[in-house]
N, C-alpha and C positions, 0 to 999 in steps of 0.2 A: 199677250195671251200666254198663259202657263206660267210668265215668269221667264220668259227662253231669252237669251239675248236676241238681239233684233238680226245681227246676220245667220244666225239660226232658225229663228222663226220664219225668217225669209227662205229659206233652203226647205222648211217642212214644209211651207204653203206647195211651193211648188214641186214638191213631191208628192203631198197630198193630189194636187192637182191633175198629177197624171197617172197617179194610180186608180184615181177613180175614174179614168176611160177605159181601163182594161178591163175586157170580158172575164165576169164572173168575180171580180170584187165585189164585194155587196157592203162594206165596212171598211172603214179606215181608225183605229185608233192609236191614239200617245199612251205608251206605257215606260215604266221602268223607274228611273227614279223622277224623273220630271213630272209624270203622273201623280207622285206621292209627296211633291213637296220637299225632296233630300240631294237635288241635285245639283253639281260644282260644276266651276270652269271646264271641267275634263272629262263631263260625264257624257255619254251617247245619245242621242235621238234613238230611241227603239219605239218601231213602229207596228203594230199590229196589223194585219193583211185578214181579212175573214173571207172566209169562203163554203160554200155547200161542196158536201164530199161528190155527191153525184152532175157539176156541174165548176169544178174547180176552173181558176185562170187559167193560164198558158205561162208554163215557167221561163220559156224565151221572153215572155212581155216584162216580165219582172228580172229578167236579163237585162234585158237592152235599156231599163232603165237605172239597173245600177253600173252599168256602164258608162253610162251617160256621163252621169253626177261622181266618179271613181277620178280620182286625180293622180294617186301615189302607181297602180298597179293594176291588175285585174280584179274584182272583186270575184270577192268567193259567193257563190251563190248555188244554193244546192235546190235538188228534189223533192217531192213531199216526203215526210218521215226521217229523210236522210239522217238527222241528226238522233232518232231514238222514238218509239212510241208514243212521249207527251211531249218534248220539243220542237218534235215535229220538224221543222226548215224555215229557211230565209236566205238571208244574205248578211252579211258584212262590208261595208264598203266606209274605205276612206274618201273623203269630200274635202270642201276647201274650205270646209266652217266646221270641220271635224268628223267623229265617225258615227255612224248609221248603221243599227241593223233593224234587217227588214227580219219578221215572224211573223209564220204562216200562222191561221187558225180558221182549224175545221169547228162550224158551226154547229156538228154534227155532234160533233166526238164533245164539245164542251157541255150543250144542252143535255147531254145522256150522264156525261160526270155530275153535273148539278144536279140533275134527276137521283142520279145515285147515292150522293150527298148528302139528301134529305132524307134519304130511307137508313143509315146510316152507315155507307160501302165506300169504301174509299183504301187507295193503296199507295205505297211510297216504294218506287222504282231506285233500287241502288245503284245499278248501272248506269243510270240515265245522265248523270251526272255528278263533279265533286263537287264538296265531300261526304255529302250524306245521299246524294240520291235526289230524287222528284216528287214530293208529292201531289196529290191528283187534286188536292185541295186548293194548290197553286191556281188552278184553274176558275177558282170561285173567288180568289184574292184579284185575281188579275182582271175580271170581271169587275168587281165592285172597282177598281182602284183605275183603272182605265179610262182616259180621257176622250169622249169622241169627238171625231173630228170630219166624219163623212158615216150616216147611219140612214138613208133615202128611205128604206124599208121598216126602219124602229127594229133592227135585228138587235142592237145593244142594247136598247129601252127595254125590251123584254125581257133580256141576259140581265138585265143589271135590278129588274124589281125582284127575277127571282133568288136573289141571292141579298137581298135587303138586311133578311133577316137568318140569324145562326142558325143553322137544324138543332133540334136539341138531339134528335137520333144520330145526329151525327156525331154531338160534344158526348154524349153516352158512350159511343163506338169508339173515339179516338182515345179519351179517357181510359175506357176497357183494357183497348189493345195496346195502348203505349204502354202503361203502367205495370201491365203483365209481362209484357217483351222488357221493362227496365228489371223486376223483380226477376224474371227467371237470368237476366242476365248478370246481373249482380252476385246472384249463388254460384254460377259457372265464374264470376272472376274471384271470386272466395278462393276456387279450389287452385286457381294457376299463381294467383299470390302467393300462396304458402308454398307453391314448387318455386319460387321468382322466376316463371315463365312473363318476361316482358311485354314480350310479341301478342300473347293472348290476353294480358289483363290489361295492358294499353286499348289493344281491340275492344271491348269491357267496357270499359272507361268511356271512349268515345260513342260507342251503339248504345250505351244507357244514359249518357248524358243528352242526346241526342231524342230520346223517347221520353227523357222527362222535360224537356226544352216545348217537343210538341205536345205534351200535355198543360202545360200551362196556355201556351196560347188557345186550346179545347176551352181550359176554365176560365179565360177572357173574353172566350166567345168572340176569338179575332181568325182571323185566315191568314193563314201563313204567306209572305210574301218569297218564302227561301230562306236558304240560314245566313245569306247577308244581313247586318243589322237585326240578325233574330234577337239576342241577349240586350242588347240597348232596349230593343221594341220595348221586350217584357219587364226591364228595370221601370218602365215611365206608368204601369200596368200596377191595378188593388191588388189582384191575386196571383204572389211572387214569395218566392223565400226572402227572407231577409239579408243584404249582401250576397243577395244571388249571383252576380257577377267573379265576385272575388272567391265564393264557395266553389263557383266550376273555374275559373283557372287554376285556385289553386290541385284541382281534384285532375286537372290536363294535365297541369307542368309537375307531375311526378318523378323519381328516380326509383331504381334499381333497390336501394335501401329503405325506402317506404312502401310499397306495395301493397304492404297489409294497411299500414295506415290509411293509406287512401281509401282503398278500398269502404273501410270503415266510414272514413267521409262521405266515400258517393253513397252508402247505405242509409248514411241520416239523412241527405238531402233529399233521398226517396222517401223516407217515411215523414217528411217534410210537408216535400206536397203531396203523397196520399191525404196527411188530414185536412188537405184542400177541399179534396175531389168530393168531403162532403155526403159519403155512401155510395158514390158514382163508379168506384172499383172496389170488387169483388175477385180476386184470390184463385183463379180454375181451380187448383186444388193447392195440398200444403205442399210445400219446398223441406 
């Protein structure tokens, strides 16, 4: 099943198995990289846990089972949200077929971002995690890409037809506001170039590379799975700069002595892929 080696898939059955007697799980799925087909000898079992906000489990039930199956030490296992607004919580636990993290997910809070999605609202949390932050879109990637493995109610059947197909409100929105947040950023690393403020036009560099990164997966009409294997993704992808790859490291691995130059570089790779975008970004006003 999945492709898992066999003393792993032995270890999900039966964690499967008893997470779905605890009150108020409603869903069990596989996600992370074994969901997507990119996973190694080394990689995690990451489990998806669903739940309704006004009816959640009992975070002791989800204690005592990573307790259980924990070999090395105590596993970490936190509260709802503990870990940030979209993260939400889980557990970490080392096992004796490797490591496991369990992630909560409110039914609530995803069906309301997909909702959002399609009208096209959507936000990327910098705090929430390195190096870029969270975006809310992750939720509609993890959805589609999500393996089920306990769904009694068809909670993921629904989750997963509404998200079939791309919002184009959405690729509109993402489009807009990346392209503007990379343009208005690019003028602000203009002016710390020519002071050779490092500290800011590196910052520069990275939040606009970063904004034209998800705007390509906008004009692939893909959902962003995170910035793991983001730039691989969009090399195997139609709509892509040409040596897109080697255009942003070299635009990252800068020095002190080029500044301007790069800068330069990251400006053509935005007007790159604006004549992607096809008439889909429009300018707030002139810079």
């Amino acid at each position: 099943m999945f492709n898992i080696p066999i003393d792993k898939q032995k270890l999900l059955d039966n964690l499967v198995n008893e997470l779905k007697q605890v009150d108020g799980v409603k869903a069990i799925v596989l996600g992370g990289s074994y969901a997507i087909g990119l996973a190694t000898e080394s990689s995690d079992l990451d489990i998806g846990i669903y739940y309704y906000q006004l009816s959640p489990f009992e975070i002791e039930d989800i204690r005592n089972i990573a307790v259980k199956y924990s070999v090395k030490e105590q596993p970490t296992v936190t509260n709802f949200y503990e870990w940030g607004t979209w993260v939400n919580g889980g557990a970490w636990i080392n096992t004796a077929n490797g490591e496991v993290d369990f992630v909560y997910k409110n039914i609530d809070q995803i069906t309301k971002t997909i909702e959002n999605a399609k009208n096209g609202i959507w936000e990327n949390n910098f705090e929430q995690q390195p190096p870029y932050g969270f975006s809310s879109i992750i939720f509609l990637s993890e959805t589609q890409s999500s393996l089920s493995l306990y769904d009694p109610d068809d909670v993921l059947k629904k989750l997963k037809e509404s998200v079939k197909e791309y919002p184009q409100k959405l690729k509109q929105s993402v489009v807009q506001q990346s392209l503007w947040s990379a343009e208005f950023t690019i003028w602000q690393a203009e002016k710390f170039a020519i002071k050779n403020d490092t500290y800011n036009t590196v910052g520069c560099l990275t939040r606009a590379i970063k904004n034209i990164v998800t705007t390509l997966f906008a004009l692939n009409e893909i959902y962003p799975m995170g910035d793991k294997r983001a730039i691989s993704i969009l090399e195997q992808e139609q709509i892509r700069p040409q040596n897109l790859t080697y255009k942003i490291d070299h635009i990252l691995c800068c020095s002190i002595d080029n500044l301007i130059d790069t800068v330069s570089n990251l400006k053509a790779l935005f007007e790159e892929v604006v004549s992607y975008a096809d008439g889909l970004y429009k300018p707030y006003y002139k810079l």
